[in-house]
N, C-alpha and C positions, 0 to 999 in steps of 0.2 A: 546867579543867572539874572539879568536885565533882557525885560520885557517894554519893545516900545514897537507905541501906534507909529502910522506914519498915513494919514489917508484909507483908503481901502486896503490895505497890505499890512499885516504882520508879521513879524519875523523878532526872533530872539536870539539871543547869541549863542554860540555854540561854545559849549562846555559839556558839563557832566548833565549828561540826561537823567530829568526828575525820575524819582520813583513814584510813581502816582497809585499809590496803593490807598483803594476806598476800604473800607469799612465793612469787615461782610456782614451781611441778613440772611444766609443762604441755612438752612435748618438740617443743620448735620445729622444722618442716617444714625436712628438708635441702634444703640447696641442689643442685636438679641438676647433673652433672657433663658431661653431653653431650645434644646434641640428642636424642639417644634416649632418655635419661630425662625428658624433658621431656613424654613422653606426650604431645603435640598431633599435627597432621596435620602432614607436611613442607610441604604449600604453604600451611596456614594461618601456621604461624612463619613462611617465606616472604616472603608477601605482605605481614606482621605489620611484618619488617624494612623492606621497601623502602619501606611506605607512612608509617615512623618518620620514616626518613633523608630521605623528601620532604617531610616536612610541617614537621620541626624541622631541618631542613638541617644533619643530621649527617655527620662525617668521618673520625672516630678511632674504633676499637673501642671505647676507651674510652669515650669517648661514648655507641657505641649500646648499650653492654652496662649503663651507667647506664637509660641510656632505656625500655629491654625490660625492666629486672629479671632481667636473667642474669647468671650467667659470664662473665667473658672469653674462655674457652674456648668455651663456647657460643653466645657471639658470634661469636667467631671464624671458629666453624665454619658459622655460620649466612652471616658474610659471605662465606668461601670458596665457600658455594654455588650465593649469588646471582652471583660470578665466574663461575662454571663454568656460568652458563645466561646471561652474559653479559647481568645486568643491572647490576654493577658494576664499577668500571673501577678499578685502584689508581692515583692521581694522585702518588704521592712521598711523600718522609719529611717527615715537619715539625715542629718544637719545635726544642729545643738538645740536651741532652746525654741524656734521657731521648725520645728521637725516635719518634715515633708514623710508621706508613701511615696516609698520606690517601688515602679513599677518595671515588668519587661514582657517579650515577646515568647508566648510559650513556643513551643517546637509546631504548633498548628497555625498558630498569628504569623511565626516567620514564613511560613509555606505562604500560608495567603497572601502574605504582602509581597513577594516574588509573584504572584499569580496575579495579583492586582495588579504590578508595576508593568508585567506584560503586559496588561491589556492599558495602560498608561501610565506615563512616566510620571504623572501630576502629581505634586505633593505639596505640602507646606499649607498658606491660608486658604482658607474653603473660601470658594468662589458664590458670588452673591447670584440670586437667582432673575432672571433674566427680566419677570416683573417688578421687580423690585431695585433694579438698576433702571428703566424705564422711568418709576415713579421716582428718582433722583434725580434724574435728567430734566422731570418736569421742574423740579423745584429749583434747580440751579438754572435754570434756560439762559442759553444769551440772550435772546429777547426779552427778556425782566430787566437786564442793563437801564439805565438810563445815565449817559454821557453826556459832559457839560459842553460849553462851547470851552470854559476855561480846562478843562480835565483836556481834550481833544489839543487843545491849542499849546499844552504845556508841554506833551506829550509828540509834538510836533516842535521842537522846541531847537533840533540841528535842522531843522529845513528854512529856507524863507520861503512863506508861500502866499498868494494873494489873498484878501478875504474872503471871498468869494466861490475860492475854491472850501477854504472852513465850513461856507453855508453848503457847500452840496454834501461833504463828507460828514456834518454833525448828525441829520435825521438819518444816511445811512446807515449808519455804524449804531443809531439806538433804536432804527428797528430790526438789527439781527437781520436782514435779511441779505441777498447776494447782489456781489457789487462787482461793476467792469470796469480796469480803467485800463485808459487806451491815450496813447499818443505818443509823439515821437522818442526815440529812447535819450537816456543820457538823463533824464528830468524830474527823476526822484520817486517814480510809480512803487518800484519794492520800499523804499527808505520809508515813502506812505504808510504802504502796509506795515511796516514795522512799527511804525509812530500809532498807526491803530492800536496793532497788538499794545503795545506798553499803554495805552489810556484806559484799558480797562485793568483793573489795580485789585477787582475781591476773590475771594477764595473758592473751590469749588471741591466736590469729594469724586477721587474716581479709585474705581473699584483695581483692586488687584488682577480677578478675573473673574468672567461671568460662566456662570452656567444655565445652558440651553439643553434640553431635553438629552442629558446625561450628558455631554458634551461640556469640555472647560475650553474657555476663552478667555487667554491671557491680556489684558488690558493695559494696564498701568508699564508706563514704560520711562525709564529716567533718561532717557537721553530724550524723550518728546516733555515729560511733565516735570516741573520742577515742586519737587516738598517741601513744604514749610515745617516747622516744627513740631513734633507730637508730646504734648507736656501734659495731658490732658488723662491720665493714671491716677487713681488713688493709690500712694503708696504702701496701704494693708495689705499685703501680699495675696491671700486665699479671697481675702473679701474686698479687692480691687475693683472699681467701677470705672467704666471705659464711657467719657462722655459723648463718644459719637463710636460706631461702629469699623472696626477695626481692621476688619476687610477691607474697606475703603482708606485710601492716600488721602490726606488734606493735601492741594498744590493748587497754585495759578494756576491760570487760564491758562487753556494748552495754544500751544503755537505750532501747527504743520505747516513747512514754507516747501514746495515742492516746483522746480524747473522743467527743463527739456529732457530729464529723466523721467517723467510721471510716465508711467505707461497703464494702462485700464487693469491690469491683473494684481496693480498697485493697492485698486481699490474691495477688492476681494478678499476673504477670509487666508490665510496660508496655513497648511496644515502640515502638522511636520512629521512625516511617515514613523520616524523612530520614535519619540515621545507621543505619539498620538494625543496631540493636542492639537488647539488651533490658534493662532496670532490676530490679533485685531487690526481688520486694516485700517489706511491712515484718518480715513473720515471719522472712523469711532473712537480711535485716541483721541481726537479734535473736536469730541464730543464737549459742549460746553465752554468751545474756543473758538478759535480762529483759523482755517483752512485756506494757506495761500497758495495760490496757482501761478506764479510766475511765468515770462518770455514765453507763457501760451500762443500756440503755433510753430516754437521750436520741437516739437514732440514729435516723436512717431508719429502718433495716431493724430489724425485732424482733427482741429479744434472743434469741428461739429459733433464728433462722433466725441472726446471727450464731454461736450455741452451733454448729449444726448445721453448720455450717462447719470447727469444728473438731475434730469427732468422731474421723476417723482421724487427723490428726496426735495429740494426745493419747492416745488409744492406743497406738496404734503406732511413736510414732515420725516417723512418716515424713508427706510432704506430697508431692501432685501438684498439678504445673502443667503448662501446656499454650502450645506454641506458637503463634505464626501461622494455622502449618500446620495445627493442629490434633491435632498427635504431643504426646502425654502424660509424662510422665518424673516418674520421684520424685528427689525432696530429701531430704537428710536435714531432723528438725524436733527441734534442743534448745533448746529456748525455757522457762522459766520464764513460764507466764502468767497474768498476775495478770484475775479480774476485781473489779470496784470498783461498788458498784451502791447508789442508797436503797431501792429498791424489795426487799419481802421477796422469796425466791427461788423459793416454789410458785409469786408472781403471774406470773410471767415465764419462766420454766421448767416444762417435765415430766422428770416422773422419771427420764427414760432419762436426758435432758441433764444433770442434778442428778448423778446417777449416775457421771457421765463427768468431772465435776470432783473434783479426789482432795480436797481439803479446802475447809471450808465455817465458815467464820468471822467470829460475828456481831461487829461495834464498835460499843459502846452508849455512850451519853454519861456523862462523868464522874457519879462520889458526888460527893455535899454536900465532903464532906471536899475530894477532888481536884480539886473546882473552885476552892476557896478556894486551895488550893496553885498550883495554876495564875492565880489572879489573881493572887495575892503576886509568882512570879517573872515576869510580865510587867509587872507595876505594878513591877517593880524594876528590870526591862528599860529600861523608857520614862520611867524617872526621874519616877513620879507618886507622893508618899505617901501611905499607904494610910492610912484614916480609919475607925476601928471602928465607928463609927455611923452615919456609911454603908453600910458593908457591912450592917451588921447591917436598916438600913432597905429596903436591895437585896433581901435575904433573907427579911425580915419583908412588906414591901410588893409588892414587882415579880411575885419568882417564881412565888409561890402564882398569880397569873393565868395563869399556864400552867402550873397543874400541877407545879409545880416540878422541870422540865426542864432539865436542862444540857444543854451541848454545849462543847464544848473550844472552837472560832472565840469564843464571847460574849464571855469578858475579852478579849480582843485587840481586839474590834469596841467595845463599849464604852469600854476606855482609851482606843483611838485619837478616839472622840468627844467625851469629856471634855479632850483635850488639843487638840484642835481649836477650840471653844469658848474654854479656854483660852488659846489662842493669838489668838484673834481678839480676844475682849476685853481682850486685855493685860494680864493676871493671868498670876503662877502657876500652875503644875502643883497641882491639888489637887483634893479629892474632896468632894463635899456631897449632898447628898440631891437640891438644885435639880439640880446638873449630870446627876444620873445620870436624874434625869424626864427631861430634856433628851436623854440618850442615848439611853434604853430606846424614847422615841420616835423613835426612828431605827432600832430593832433589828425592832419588832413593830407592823405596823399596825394600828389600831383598824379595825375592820369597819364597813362603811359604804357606806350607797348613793348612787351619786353620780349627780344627773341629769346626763342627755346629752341 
């Protein structure tokens, strides 16, 4: 990748986008050491075990301390207990030389774990308890970030963008706080967004699922978080040390990219009648990340009443949800949220709501100049050579009927049109005045009334 100044403007070639992976400092959740640091209820972990060991027909501690994301001590002790209320029974040693207790389900354990699974389908790792996913949150905050001008700008590395626009978007994006941007489409707003997302590069821990006042909430989601490797086992088997807590995913920073689909019930708990459980919605997955809100104001709901939604978590910090029941509770809320809008922001917003977004950032379409530049590395991209007298007739002929308007997408829509064409007629890659009539009528339609 070649990186070159030019004046106020930066712009780099487009190729393979950097990995900009910083260095974490984020201080990985210990691993509990007894049931009693595990902060849950005694008969939720309980019920949590039996209904594992029923369902994945587990036998060794081993086993179920993989299973639950504990300890083997905390297994241990978890399985000593369900002994002593005599819903497990130790069946004997089993392996070779490294010999495990095998355990099972007495005829009262299987009962209760049918009885438990009724009242929820939840099994597998014990869910971390609600303050204690809180105090994670604080430690990993997007607001602890601090973003370079080079981190931002390398990461930005398929756009050309002015310098200028760098200075508004570097203090944004490192104070975590919520950003608008707005201006005509076609001009790279999401591609933005995504160039954010990839500038922040450390790691953060998110939980499996949380538990709120008996209540599991599934969190960690692979299609939103991506995991990095967990290598981090002593390989002693019984006396195994887990250097960070096991209930928690290591992954990047999460990324929610959300359209003209978001609708407000989006942002709500989901609960799922059969498993009686509850689903994290999309703001708490993108806890610790990035929250995009794209083509805002294609949506159902108006972009006010989406804003207005997020009043107090932007402020404050914090988010409420609501159960079932109708019992309320706050979350914490560190989200980066981006919004991404055509529409200018008096049309769609008042002041108060304006007010509540911490920066407000227009992207206008490229100069004459930086369009030219942007055609060049894309026609260089796509292996088309570039032809000065077409250009010069592009320039001379086309644009003036719209006012001589750019937008970043044109060369890219265009070369792809004349390579098209190209392709069909069995020619070369090449540029003439005929092909680009030929495109332009594809970019912009002539106005026209058409009987019906």
């Amino acid at each position: 990748m070649i990186t070159r100044e030019n004046g106020n403007n930066t712009f780099i070639d487009p190729g393979l986008r950097p990995m900009n992976m910083q260095a974490s400092t984020i201080m990985a959740p210990p691993a509990p050491r007894t049931i009693e640091a595990m902060g849950l209820p005694i008969v939720m972990m309980r019920d949590i075990l039996i209904k594992t060991i029923f369902r994945q027909n587990l036998s060794t501690v081993r086993q179920i301390a993989q299973a639950l994301c504990v300890t083997v001590p905390v297994a241990q002790s978890l399985v000593d207990l369900a002994r002593g209320q005599l819903l497990l029974e130790a069946n004997g040693l089993v392996g070779g030389e490294n010999s495990d207790m095998n355990y099972q389900l007495t005829e009262t354990g299987r009962a209760r774990a049918l009885d438990a699974l009724g009242q929820s389908e939840y099994y597998g790792a014990m869910p971390v308890p609600m303050d204690d996913y809180a105090a994670q949150v604080k430690r990993q905050s997007i607001r602890n970030i601090q973003v370079t001008r080079k981190q931002l700008t390398e990461a930005m590395g398929h756009l050309i963008l002015p310098g200028s626009l760098i200075d508004n978007l570097g203090p944004a994006v490192s104070a975590g706080r919520s950003i608008l941007m707005y201006g005509p489409p076609g001009n790279g707003k999401s591609s933005i967004s995504n160039g954010i997302r990839d500038a922040l590069g450390d790691m953060i821990y998110v939980p499996r699922a949380i538990e709120y006042s008996g209540q599991v909430i599934t969190v960690y989601d692979p299609i939103v978080h991506t995991a990095v490797g967990q290598t981090d086992e002593n390989p002693n088997a019984l006396r195994r040390t887990l250097q960070h807590d096991q209930r928690y995913v290591k992954c990047t920073r999460p990324t929610v990219v959300t359209g003209g689909e978001l609708g407000l019930e989006m942002l709500d708990l989901v609960y799922n009648p059969i498993a009686r459980t509850y689903t994290a919605p999309l703001q708490m997955k993108s806890a610790g990340g990035i929250f995009i809100i794209d083509d805002l104001g294609r949506q159902e709901e108006p972009p006010q009443k989406i804003v207005n939604r997020w009043i107090v978590p932007l402020e404050e910090g914090r988010d409420i949800l609501a159960l079932q029941s109708g019992e309320k509770f706050e979350t914490p809320f560190d989200t980066l949220v981006i919004f991404s809008t055509n529409f200018h922001p008096n049309e769609i917003f008042d002041q108060a709501a304006l007010r509540r977004i911490f920066f407000k950032i227009k992207i206008d379409g490229p100069s004459k100049e930086n369009f030219l530049k942007i055609f060049a590395l894309v026609a260089r991209k796509k292996r088309v050579p570039l032809d000065e007298q077409s250009l010069i007739y592009l320039l001379k002929h086309k644009y003036p009927t719209i006012n001589n308007t750019y937008a970043n997408y044109q060369p890219v829509f265009l070369l792809d049109q004349i390579i098209a064409i190209c392709e069909f007629e069995g020619i070369p890659y090449q540029m003439t005045p005929e092909l680009i009539d030929q495109a332009w009528g594809n970019m912009f339609l002539q106005t026209e009334n058409i009987v019906r």
